[in-house]
C-alpha positions in Angstrom: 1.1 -32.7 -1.2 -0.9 -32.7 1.9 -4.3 -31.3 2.2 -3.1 -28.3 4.7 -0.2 -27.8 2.1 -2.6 -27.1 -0.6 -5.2 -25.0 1.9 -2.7 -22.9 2.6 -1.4 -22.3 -0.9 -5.1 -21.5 -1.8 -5.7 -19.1 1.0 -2.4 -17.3 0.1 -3.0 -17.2 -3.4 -6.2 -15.8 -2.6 -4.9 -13.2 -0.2 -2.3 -12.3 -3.2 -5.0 -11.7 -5.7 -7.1 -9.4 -3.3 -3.3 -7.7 -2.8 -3.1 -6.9 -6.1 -6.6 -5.4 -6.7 -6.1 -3.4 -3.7 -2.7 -1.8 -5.0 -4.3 -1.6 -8.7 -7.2 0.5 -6.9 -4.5 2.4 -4.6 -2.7 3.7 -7.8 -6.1 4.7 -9.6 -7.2 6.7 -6.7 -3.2 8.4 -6.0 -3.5 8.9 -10.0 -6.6 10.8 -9.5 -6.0 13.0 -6.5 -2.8 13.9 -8.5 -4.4 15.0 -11.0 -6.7 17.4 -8.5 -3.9 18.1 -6.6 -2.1 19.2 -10.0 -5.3 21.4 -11.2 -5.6 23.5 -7.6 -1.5 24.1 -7.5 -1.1 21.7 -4.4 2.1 19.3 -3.8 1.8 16.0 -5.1 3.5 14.8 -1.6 2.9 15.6 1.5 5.3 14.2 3.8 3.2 14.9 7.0 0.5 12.9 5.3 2.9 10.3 4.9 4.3 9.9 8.5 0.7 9.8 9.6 0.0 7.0 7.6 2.8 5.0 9.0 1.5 6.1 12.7 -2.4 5.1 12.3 -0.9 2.1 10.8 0.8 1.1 13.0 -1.6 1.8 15.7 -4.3 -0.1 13.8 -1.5 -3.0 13.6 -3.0 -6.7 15.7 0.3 -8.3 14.2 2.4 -9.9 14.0 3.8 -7.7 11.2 6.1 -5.1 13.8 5.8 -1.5 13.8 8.9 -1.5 11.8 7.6 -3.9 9.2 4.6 -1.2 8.9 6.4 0.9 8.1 8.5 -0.9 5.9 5.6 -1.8 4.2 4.0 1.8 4.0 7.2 3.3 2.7 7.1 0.5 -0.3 3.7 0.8 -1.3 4.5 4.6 -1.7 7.8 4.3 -3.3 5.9 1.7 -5.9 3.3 4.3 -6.7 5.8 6.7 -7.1 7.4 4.4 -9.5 4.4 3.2 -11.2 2.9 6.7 -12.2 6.0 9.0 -12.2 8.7 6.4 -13.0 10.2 8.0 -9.7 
């Protein structure tokens, strides 16, 4: 294996790692403003909320993920955190 093969690999292992801590975090943080959300009566979605985070997204977005793969990507990561604490 070439040196750039096994940069890369590193890099992206890296990058994969820092993934997963993010999404761990994510679903600590969604778990706890459930739990608020559940103590003061509020919905535990709020699909306004939701098509706003696709539209800052995607705003924020230097590519060269698309604006569809944003929100692609957004509407996974919820749809796993749905899945992950509800078993949605």
């Amino acid at each position: 294996m070439t040196d750039a093969v096994t940069d890369a690999r590193e890099a992206i292992d890296a990058i994969d790692r820092s993934l997963l801590t993010a999404f761990n975090r994510r679903l600590e943080l969604v778990r706890k403003l459930h739990e608020h959300k559940a103590t003061t009566g509020m919905p535990l979605r709020d699909p306004a909320r939701e098509e706003a985070m696709v539209a800052r997204l995607q705003g924020e977005n230097q590519g060269p993920l698309s604006d569809d793969g944003v929100a692609e990507l957004v509407q996974f990561v919820l749809g796993l955190t749905r899945k992950e604490l509800y078993g949605e």
